[in-house]
C-alpha positions as CSV (number, residue, x, y, z in Angstrom):
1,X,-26.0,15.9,-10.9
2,X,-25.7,18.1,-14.0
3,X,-26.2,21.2,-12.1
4,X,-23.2,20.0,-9.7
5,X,-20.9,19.6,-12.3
6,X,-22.4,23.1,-14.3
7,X,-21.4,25.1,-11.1
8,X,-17.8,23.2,-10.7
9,X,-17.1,23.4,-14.7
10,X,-17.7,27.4,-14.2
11,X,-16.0,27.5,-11.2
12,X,-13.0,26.3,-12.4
13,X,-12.9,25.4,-16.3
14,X,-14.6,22.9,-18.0
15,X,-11.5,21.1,-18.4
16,X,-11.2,20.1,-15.2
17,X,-14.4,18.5,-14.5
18,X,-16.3,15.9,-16.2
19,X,-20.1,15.2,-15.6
20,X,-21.4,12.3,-13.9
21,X,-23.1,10.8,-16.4
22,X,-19.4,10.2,-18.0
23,X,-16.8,9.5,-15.7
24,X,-15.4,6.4,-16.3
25,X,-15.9,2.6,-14.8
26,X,-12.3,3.2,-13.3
27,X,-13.1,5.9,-11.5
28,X,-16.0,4.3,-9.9
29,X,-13.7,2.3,-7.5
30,X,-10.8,0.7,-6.1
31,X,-9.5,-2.3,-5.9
32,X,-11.6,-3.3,-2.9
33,X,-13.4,-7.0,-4.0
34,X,-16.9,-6.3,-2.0
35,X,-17.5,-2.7,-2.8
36,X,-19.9,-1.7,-4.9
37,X,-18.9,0.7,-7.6
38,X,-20.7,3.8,-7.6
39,X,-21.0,6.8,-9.8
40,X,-20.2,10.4,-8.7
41,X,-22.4,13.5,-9.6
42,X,-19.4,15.0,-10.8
43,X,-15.7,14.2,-11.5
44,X,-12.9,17.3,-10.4
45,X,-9.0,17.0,-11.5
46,X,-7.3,19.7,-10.1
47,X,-4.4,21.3,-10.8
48,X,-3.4,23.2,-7.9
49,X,-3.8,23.2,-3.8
50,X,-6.5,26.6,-5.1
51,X,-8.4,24.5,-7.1
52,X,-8.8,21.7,-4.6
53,X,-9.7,24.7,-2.1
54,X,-12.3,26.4,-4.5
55,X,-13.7,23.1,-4.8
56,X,-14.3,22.2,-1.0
57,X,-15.7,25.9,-0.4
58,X,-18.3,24.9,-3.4
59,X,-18.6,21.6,-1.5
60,X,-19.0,23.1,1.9
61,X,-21.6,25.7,1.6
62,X,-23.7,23.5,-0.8
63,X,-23.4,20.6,1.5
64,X,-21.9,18.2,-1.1
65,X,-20.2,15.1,-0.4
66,X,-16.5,15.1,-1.3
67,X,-13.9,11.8,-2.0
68,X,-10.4,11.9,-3.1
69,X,-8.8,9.4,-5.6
70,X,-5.2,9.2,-5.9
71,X,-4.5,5.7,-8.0
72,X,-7.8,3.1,-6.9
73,X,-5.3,0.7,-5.5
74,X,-6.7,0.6,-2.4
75,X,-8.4,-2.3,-0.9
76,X,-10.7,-0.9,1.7
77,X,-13.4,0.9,-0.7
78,X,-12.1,4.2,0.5
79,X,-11.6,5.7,-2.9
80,X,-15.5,4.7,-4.2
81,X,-16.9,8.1,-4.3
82,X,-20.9,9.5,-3.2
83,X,-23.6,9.2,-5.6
84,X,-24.7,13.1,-5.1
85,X,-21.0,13.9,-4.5
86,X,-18.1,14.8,-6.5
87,X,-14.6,12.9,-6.8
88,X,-11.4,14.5,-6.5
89,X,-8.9,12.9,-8.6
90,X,-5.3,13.5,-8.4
91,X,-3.6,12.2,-11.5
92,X,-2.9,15.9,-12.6
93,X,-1.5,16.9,-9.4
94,X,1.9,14.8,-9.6
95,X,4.6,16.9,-9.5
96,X,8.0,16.6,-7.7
97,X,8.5,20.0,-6.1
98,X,11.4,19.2,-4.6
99,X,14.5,16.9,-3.7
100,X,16.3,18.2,-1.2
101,X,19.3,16.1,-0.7
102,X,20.7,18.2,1.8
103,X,17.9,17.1,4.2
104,X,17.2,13.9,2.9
105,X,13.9,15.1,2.1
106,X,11.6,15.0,-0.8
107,X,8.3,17.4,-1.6
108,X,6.0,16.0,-3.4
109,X,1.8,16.5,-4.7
110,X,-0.5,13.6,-4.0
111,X,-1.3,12.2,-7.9
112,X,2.8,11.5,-8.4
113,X,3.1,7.4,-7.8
114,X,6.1,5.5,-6.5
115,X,7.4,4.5,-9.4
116,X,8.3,8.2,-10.5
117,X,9.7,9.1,-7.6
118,X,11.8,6.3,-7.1
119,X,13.1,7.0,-10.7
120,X,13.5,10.5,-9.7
121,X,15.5,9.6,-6.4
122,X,17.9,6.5,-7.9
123,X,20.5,8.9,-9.4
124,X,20.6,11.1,-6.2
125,X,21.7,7.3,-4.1
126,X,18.1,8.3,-2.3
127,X,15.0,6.0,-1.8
128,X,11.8,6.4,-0.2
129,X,11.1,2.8,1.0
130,X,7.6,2.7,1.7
131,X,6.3,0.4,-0.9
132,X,3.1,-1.3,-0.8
133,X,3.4,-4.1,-3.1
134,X,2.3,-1.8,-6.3
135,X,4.3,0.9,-7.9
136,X,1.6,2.3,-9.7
137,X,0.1,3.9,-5.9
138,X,0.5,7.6,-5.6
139,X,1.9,9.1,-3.0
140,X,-1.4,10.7,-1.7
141,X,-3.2,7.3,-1.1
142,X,-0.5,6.3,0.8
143,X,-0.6,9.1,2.9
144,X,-4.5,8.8,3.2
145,X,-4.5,5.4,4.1
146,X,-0.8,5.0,6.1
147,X,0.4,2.0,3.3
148,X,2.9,-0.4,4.4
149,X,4.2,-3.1,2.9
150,X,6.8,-5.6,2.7
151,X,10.0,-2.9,3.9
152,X,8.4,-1.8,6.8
153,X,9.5,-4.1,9.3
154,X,13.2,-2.1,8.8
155,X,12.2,1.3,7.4
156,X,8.3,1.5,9.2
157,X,4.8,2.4,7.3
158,X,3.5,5.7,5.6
159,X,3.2,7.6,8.7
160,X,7.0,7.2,9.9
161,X,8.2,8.8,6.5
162,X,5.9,11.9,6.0
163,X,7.4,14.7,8.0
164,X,4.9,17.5,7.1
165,X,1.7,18.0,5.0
166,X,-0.2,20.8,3.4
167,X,-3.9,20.2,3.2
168,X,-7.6,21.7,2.5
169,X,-9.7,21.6,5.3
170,X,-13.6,21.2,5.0
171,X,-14.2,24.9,4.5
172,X,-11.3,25.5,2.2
173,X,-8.5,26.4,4.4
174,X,-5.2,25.6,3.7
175,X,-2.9,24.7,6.5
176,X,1.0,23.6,6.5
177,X,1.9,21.0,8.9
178,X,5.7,19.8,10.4
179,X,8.3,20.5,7.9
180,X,12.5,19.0,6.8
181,X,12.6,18.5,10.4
182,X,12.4,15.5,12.5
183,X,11.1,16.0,15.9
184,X,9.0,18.8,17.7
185,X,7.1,19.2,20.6
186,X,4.8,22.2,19.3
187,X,1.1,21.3,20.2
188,X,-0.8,18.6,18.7
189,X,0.8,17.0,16.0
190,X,-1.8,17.5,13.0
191,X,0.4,15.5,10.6
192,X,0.1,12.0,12.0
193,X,-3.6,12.8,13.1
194,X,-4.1,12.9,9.0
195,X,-2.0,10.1,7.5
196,X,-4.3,7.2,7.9
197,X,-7.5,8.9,8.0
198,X,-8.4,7.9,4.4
199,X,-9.6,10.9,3.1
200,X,-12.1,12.0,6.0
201,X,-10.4,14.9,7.6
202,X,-8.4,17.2,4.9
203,X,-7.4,16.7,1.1
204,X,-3.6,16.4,1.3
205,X,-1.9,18.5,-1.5
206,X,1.5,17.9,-0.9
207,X,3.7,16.0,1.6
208,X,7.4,16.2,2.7
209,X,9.0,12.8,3.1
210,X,11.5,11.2,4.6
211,X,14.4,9.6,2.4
212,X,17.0,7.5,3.1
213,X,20.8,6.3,1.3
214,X,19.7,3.8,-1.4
215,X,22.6,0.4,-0.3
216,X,23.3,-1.1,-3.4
217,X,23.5,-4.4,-2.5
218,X,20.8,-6.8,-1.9
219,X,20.5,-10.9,-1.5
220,X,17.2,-12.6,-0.9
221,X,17.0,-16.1,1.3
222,X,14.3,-18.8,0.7
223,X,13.8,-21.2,3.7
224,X,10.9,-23.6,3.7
225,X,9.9,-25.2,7.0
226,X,7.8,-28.0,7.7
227,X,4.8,-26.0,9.3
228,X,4.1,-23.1,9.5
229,X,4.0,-22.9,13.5
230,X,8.0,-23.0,13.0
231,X,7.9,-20.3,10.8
232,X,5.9,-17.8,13.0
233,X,8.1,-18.8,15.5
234,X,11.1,-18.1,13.8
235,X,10.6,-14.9,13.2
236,X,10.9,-12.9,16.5
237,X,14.1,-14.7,16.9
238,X,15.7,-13.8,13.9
239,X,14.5,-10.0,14.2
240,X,16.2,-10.4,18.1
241,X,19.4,-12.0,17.0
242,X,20.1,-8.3,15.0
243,X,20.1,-9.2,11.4
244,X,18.0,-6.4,10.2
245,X,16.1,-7.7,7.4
246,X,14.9,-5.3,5.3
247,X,11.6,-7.6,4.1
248,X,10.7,-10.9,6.2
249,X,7.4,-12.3,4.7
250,X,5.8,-15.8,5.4
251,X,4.0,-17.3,2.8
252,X,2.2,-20.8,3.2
253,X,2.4,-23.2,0.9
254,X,-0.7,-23.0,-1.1
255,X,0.0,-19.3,-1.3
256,X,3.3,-20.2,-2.7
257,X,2.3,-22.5,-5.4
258,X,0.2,-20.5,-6.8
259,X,1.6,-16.9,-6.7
260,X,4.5,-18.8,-8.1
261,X,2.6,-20.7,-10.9
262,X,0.5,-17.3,-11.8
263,X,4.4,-15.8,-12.8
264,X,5.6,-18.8,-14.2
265,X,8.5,-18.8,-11.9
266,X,10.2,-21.9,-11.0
267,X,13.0,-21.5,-7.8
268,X,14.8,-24.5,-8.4
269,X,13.8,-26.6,-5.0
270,X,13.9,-30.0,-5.1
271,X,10.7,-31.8,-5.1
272,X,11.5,-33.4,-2.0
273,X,11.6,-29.9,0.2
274,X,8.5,-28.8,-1.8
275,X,6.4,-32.1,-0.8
276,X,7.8,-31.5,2.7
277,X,7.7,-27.9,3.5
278,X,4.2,-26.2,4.8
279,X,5.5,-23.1,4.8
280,X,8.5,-20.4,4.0
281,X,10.1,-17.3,4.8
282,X,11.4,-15.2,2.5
283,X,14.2,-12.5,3.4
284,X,15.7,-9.7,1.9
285,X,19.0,-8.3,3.5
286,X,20.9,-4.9,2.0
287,X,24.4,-3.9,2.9
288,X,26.7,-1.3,1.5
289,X,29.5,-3.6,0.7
290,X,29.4,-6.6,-1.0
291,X,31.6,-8.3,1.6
292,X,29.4,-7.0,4.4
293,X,26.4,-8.6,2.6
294,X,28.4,-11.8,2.3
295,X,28.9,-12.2,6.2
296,X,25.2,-11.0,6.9
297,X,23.7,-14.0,4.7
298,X,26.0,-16.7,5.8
299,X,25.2,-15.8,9.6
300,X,21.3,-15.5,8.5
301,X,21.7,-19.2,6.8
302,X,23.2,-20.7,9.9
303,X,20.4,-19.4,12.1
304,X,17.7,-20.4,9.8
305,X,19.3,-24.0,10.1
306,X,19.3,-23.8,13.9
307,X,15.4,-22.5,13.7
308,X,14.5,-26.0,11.8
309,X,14.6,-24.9,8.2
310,X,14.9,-28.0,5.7
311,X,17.2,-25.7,4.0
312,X,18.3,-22.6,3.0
313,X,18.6,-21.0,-0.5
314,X,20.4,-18.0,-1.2
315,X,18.2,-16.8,-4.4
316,X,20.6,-15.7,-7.7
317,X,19.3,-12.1,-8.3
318,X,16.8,-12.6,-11.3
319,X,15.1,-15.4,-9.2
320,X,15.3,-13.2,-6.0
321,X,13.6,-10.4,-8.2
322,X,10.9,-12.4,-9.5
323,X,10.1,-13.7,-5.7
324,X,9.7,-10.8,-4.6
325,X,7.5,-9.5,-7.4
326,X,5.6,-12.5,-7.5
327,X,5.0,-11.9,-3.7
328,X,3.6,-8.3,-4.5
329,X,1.3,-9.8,-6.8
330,X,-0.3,-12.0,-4.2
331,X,-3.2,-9.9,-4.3
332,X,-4.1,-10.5,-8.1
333,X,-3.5,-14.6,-7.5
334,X,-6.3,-14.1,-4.9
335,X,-8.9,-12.4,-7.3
336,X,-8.3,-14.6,-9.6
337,X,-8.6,-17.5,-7.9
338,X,-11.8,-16.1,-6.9
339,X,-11.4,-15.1,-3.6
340,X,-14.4,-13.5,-1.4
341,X,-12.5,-11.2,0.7
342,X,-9.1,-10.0,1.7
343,X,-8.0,-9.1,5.1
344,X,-5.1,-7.6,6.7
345,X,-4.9,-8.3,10.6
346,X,-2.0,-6.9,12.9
347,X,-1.1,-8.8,15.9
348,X,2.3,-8.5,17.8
349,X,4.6,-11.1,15.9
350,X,5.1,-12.8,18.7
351,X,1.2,-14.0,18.6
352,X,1.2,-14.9,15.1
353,X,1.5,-18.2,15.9
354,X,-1.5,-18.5,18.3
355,X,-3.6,-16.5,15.9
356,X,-2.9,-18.5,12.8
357,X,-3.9,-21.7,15.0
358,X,-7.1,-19.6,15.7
359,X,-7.8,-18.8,12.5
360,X,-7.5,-22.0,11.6
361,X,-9.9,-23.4,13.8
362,X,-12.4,-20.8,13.1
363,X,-11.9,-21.4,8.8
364,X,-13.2,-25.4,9.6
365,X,-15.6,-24.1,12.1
366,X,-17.5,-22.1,9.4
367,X,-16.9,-24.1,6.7
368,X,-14.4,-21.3,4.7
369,X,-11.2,-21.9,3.3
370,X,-8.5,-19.1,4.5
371,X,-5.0,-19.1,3.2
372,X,-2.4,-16.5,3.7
373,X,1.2,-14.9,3.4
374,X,2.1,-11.9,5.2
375,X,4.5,-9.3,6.3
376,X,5.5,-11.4,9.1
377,X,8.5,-9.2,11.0
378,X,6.0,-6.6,11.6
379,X,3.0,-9.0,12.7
380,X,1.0,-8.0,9.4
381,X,-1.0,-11.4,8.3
382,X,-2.8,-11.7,5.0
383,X,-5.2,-13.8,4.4
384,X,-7.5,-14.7,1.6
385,X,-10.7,-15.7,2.7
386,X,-13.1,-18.3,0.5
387,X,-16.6,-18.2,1.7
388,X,-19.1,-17.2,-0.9
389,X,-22.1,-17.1,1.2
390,X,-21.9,-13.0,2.8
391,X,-23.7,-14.1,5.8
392,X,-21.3,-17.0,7.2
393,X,-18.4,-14.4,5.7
394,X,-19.2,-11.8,7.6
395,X,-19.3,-13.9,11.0
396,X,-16.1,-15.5,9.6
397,X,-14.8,-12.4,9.6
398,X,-16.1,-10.4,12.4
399,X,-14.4,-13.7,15.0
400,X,-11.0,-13.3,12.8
401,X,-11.1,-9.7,13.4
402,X,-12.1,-10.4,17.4
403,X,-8.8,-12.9,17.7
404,X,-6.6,-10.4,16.2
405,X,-8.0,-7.6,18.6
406,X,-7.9,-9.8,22.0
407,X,-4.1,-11.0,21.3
408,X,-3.0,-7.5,21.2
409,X,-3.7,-6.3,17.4
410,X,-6.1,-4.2,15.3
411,X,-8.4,-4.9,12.3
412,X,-5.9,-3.7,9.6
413,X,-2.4,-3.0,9.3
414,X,-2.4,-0.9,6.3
415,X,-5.3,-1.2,3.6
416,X,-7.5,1.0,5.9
417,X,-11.4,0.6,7.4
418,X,-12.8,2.4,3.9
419,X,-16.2,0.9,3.8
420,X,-15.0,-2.6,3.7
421,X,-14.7,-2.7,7.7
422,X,-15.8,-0.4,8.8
423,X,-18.9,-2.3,10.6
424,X,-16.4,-4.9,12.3
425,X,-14.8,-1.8,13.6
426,X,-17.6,0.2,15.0
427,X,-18.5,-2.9,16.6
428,X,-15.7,-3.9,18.5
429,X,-13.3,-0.6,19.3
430,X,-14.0,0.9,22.2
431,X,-17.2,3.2,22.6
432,X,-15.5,6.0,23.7
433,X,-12.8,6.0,21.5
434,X,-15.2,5.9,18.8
435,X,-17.0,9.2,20.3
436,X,-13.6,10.6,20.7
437,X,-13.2,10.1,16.8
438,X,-16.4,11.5,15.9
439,X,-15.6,14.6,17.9
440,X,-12.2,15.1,16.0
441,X,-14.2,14.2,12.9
442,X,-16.2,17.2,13.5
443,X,-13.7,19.7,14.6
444,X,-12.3,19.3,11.0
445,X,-15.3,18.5,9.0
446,X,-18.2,20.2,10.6
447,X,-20.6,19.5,7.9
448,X,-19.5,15.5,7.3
449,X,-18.8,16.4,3.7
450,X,-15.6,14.4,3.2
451,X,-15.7,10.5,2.6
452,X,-19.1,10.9,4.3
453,X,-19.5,6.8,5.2
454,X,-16.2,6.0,5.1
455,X,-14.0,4.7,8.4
456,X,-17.0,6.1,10.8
């Protein structure tokens, strides 16, 4: 380990690497609840796309395994390094390099997080509105593992918004990928092939993303329902009837009470709807005019009431705010309500409510308690599962991930395989898609030095 980070520290500067035997508890993982944290041989922050490309030549030739860090907010165990390998962190590569507002474009290196850039974009009317539920997430985890969130059953994920890429190969190659342009049809499209493959076939060092006019006005609707089979079916009828919400989440009613409790947030329903309701959907529309906004909400409120809603609340804008916050911090109510593991299964939204009646069945079959909220315009269901014994979780787990796959879905929406599941996955995708992976795996990573352990 010492002589790994000797030959890095006079490769590029000491100041840029720090030795195993003192890189920090932080850095030793992400936010993944059953990884196991693990400390590198050596700990890299670049400063440049050269530097990164020094240190994978190093890597290469000596055989060394290589993982990139942007913020540890990820939830897969993606980020947690190789004991005999060194960690690339970001955090010093976080520069805007460009707005171009021309374009609608923005150029950006992999350490900068949301929050700056969002700050950056507000005074140009510009937003980038991929946002995964934490601001503090850089813009190169995102890309690594193609985040979500709660906008992207109007705007899309990650992969819809990056437009080019430049990143180190394996060997230390740089390459440039798409561009401020849209669409092509010029051979394989090495962009998309990247986003999403959490670190295992090129560092990214900077990526071109799409931006889009930042509409000033916003109003958020509450509707609780008696169960939550008339929410899930709700939903594709309110995406089909053209209101174009710009966040649709379910959220059951345990999730609710205690995401809202852990804020200290109090909506204002009567006790009566809250002892009645099972479930709610929450929903965020944007117009450009207030008036416009107006007749979007109303229309929205009279649907939810023909839907079965026990009523409708439009949200004044600090509650509406600390919804939605309290939403995105869903996550931390989990962990601290001890929760073994967190999943997040796609299915087509119009399945959701056959899977959730599967799940369901399978949570009393095993003994586990599962609750949930969940991106539901885009079919994205999260779920918190309670089973502390691994063995009965893991078989929990592997039949929830089996329902999601046989109605249509895939194993996660947006938090990545990592090392968290990437067993369940091996297990059930096809065989010959997973040769097909390992094949492009090895066309860009010869040696198997990048997130060696991670997604395959």
């Amino acid at each position: 380990m010492a002589d790994v980070a000797a030959a890095l520290a006079e490769l590029l500067g000491p100041d840029r690497v720090t030795p195993g035997e003192e890189v920090g508890d932080d850095d030793t993982h992400d936010e993944c609840l059953t990884a196991t944290p693990v400390r590198p041989a050596a700990l890299v922050r670049p400063r440049s796309t050269g530097e990164v490309a020094t240190v994978l030549r190093f890597a290469h030739d000596e055989r060394i395994p290589v993982t990139a860090r942007g913020s540890g907010t990820g939830l897969s165990g993606a980020a947690v390094p190789h004991p005999d390998g060194i960690l690339v962190a970001f955090d010093r590569m976080d520069a805007i390099c460009e707005i171009d507002v021309d374009n609608h474009t923005a150029t950006v290196q992999p350490g900068l997080t949301l929050a700056r850039l969002d700050e950056a974009l507000a005074p140009h009317g510009l937003t980038y509105p991929v946002f995964p539920g934490e601001y503090s997430a850089s813009l190169g985890g995102n890309v690594a593992t193609n985040a979500g969130g709660m906008r992207a059953v109007k705007y899309g994920v990650t992969r819809h918004q990056v437009l080019g890429l430049e990143a180190v190969l394996a060997g230390g190659e740089v390459i440039r990928t798409g561009g401020k342009y849209v669409k092509a049809t010029t051979g394989y499209d090495l962009t998309q092939l990247i986003v999403g493959s959490e670190g295992t076939l090129a560092l990214v060092t900077e990526a071109t993303l799409r931006l889009h006019p930042r509409l000033g006005h916003q109003a958020t609707v509450l509707a609780p329902f008696r169960t939550l089979e008339e929410v899930t079916r709700a939903v594709p009828k309110i995406i089909g009837a053209g209101h174009a919400p710009m966040i649709l989440e379910y959220i059951d009613m345990l999730t609710m009470a205690a995401t809202t409790a852990f804020v200290g947030l109090d909506l204002g329903v009567p006790a009566e709807v809250t002892e009645a309701a099972l479930a709610y959907l929450v929903i965020v529309l944007e117009q450009t005019t207030e008036d416009r906004l107006a007749e979007d909400t109303e229309a929205l409120a009279r649907h939810l009431a023909d839907l079965g809603a026990i009523d409708v609340y439009v949200l004044p804008p600090g509650a509406a705010a600390a919804l939605i916050d309290a939403r995105e911090k869903a996550f931390w109510v989990a962990k601290a309500n001890h929760a073994d593991d967190i999943v997040d299964v796609v299915v087509p939204r119009a399945q959701i409510p056959v899977f959730m009646e599967e799940v369901a069945a399978l949570a009393q079959r095993h003994g586990a308690w599962i609750a949930g909220c969940g991106h539901a315009g885009d079919g994205n269901v999260h779920l918190s599962v309670f089973q502390p014994d691994p063995e009965v979780r893991h078989r929990v787990l592997r039949e929830l991930f089996e329902t999601g796959m046989r109605l249509g879905g895939a194993i996660s929406a947006e938090h990545g395989l990592g090392t968290a599941k990437r067993d369940h996955f091996l297990a059930l995708e096809q065989p010959a898609k997973i040769e097909l992976m390992r094949r492009i795996k090895a066309a860009f990573d010869p040696h198997g030095i990048l997130n060696p352990g991670k997604v395959l």
